[in-house]
N, C-alpha and C positions, 0 to 999 in steps of 0.2 A: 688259375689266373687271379691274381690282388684285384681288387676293383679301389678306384678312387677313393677318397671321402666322399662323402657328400657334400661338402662345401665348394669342392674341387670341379665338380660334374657341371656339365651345363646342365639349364634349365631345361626342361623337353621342350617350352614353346621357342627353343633356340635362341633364344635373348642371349644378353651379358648377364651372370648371374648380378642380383641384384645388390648395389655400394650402400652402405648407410650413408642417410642423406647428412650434413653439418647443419646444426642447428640451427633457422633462419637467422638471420642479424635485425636488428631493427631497423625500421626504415625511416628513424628520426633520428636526429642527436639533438639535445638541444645542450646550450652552454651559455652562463649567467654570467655575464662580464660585470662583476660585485662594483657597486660605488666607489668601492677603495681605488679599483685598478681603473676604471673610467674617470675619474674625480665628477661624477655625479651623482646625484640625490638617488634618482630612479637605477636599478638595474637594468640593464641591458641585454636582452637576449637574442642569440644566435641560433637556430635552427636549420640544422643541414638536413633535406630529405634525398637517399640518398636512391628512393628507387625514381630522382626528378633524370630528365634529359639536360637539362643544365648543369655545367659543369661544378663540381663543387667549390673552386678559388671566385668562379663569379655567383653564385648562393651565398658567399660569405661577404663580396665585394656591395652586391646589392644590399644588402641587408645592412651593413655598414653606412651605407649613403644613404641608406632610409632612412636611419636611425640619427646621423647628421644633417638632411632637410628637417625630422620633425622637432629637433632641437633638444632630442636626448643626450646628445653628445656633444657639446661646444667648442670653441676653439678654443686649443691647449690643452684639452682633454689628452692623458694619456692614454695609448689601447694597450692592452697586455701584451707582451713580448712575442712575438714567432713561435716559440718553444712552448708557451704557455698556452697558448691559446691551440696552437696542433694540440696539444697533448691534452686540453680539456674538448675539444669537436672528437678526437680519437681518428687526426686525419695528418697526414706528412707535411713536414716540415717546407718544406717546397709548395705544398700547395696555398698555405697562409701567406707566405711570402710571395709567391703569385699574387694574392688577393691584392697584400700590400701596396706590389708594386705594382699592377693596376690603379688602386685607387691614387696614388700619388703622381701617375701620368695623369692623371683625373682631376686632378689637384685637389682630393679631398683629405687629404694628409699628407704628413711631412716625417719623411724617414729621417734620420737621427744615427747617425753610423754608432754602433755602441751605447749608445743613448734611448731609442728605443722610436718609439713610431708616437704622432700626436695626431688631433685634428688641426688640421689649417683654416685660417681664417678665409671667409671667402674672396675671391680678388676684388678688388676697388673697380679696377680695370680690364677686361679682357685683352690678350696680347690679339693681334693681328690672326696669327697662327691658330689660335685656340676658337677666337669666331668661328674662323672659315672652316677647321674640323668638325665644330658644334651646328655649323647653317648644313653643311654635308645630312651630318646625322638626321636631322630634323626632317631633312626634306628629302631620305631614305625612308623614314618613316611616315611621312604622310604619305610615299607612295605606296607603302604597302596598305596606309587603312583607307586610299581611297579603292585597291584592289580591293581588300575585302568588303567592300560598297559600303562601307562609311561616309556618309554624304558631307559636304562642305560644311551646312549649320551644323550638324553637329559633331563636329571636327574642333568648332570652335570655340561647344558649349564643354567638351574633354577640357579642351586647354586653359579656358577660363575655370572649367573648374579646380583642375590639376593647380590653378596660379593661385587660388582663393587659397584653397585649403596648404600649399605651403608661405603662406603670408599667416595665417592664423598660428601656423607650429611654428613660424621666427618672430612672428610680433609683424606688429602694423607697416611693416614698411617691406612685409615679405620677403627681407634679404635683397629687396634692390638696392642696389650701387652704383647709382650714374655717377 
């Protein structure tokens, strides 16, 4: 009687004989959005981690709106194309254009059919609709930081501070718009 290979054979402790594992991936990317394609001075960078629970289209969205309150990005800044920008994260096409179009229902950029994606300016005005979405969120979130016992005063030392430090990254008038 033939006997197997050895390759072929189970393990004796009964397992699945053992697969070579694929190489880890890394658990960063980052990607430099150069001055040229931003039309700013400072580069900008994006960093996807990719072992977060957050999804990757809003890791890039966030990180985009951070980078437009600190005033790295200004309005009429170009961002680099869809294709560009997937294929420098090393992440699909679809999921940048998610980001996109998140941040554009967001109103912090302005899609461009063929033309390409920009920052927007901030509204003068808030529409009726955009309040009452933005008073929703707001006061979602205070109910969760009063669940995790975050008390009133300092609920309101967060906010004031969150309000200082993005008035310091727009300049003295913080980006209000009455």
């Amino acid at each position: 009687m033939k006997s197997e290979p050895e390759f072929l054979q189970k393990p004796s402790w009964g397992g699945q004989p053992a697969r070579r594992r694929p190489a880890p991936s890394p658990l960063l990317t980052q990607c430099i959005l150069l001055s040229i394609q931003c039309g700013t001075m400072n580069p900008v960078t994006l960093t996807i981690d990719w072992a977060a629970a957050e999804p990757v289209y809003e890791q890039i969205a966030r990180q985009v709106r951070a980078h437009i309150a600190a005033g790295d990005l200004t309005p009429g800044s170009p961002l680099p194309s869809v294709r560009s920008l997937a294929s420098d994260l090393g992440v699909n096409l679809n999921t940048v254009a998610r980001a996109y179009r998140l941040l554009e229902e967001e109103g912090f950029v302005k899609i461009r059919n063929r033309a390409g994606v920009e920052v927007a300016a901030p509204a003068l005005k808030p529409d009726a609709a955009a309040r009452d979405r933005l008073r929703s969120e707001l006061r979602d979130l205070l109910v969760r930081m009063r669940q995790a016992g975050i008390a009133r005063d300092e609920t309101l030392k967060l906010v004031e501070h969150e309000i200082a430090s993005l008035a310091t990254a727009r300049g003295a008038d913080g980006g209000n718009h009455r």
